[in-house]
C-alpha positions as CSV (number, residue, x, y, z in Angstrom):
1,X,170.3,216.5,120.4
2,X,172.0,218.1,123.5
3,X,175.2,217.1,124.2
4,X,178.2,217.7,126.6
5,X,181.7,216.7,125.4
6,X,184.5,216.2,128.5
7,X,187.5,216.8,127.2
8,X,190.2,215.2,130.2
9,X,193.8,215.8,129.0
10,X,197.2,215.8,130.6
11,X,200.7,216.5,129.0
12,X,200.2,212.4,127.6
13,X,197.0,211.7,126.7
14,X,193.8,213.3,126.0
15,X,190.0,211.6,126.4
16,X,187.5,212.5,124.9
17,X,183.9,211.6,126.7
18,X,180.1,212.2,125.7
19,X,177.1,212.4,127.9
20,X,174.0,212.1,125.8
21,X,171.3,213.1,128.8
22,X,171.8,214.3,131.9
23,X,170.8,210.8,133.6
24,X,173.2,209.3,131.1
25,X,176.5,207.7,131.6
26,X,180.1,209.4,130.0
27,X,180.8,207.3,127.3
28,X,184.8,207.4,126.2
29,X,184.8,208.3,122.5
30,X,188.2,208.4,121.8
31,X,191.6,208.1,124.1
32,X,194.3,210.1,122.3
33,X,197.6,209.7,123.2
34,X,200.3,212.2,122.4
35,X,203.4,211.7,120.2
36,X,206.9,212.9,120.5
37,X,206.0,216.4,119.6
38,X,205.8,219.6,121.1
39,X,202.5,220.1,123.9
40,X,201.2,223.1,121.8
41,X,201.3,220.9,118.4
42,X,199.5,218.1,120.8
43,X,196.8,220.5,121.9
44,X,196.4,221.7,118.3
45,X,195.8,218.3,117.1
46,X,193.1,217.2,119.8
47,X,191.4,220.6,119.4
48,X,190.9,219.9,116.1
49,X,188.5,216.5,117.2
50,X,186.9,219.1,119.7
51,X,185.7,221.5,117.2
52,X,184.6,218.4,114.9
53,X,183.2,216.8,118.0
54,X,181.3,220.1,118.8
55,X,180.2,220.7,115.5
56,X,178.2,216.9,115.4
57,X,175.3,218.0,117.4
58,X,172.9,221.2,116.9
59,X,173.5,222.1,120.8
60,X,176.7,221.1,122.1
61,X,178.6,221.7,125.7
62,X,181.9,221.0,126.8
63,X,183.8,220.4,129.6
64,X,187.5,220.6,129.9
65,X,189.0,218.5,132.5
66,X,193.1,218.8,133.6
67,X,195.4,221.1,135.4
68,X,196.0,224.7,135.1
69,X,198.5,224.9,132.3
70,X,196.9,222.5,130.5
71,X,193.3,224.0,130.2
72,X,195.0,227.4,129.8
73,X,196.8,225.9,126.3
74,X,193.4,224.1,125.0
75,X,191.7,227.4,125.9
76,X,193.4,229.5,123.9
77,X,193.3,227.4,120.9
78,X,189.9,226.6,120.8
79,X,187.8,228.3,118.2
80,X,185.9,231.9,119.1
81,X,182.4,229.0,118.7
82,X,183.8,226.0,120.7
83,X,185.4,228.4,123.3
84,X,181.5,230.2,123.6
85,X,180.4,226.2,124.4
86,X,182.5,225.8,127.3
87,X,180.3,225.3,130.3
88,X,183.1,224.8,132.5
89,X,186.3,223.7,133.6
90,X,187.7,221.0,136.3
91,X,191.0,222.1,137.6
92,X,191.8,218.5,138.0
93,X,193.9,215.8,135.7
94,X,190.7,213.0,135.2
95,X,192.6,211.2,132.3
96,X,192.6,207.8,134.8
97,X,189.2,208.1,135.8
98,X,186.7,205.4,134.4
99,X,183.5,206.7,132.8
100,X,181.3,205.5,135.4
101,X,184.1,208.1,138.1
102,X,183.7,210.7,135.3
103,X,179.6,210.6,135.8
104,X,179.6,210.4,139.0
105,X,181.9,213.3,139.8
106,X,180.5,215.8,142.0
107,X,182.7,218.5,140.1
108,X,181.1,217.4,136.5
109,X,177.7,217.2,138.5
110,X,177.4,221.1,139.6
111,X,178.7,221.5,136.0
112,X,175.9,220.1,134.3
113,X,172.7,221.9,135.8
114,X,169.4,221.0,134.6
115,X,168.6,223.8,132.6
116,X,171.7,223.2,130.4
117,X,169.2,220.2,129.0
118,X,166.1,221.9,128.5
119,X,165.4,222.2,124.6
């Protein structure tokens, strides 16, 4: 099953959402929130439940929501496979946003073109 995982993640928290179809809804998996420890071990960690995350489903996307220095670290740290998922980026910290704000954000929308759901 097709599926795109938006990954919204500031220097506290990360979120972890899942849209199923592209009428469907973002559904918040998991809310992470980060310990005292350094932002690169913090990254590491949540990477690691984006490749798991990416590696559920046969055909997987994944957006990465958050400011510049932010998607820069998770970039770099994401697996050559993962990183070769990544069908875009929003430049933009989203970690507040409900999942009904997350569907219906024009950004994620012009992300997710129709043809990213064909099988």
């Amino acid at each position: 099953m097709k599926r795109t995982w938006i990954v919204c993640a500031d220097d506290c928290r990360a979120k972890l959402f899942v849209k199923k179809g592209p009428c469907e809804q973002a559904c918040l998996c998991r809310t992470i929130p980060r310990p005292n420890e350094a932002l690169n071990e913090f990254v590491h960690y949540v990477v690691e439940e984006i490749e798991v995350a990416c590696g559920e489903g046969t055909e997987s996307g994944l957006i990465l929501c958050g400011e510049n220095e932010i998607l820069a670290e998770y970039i770099k740290q994401l697996s050559d496979s993962v990183r070769g998922s990544v069908i875009g980026t929003i430049e933009r910290n989203l970690c507040d946003a409900s999942p009904e704000a997350i569907s219906e954000s024009t950004q994620l929308k012009t992300q997710l073109r129709p043809e990213q759901w064909a099988h």
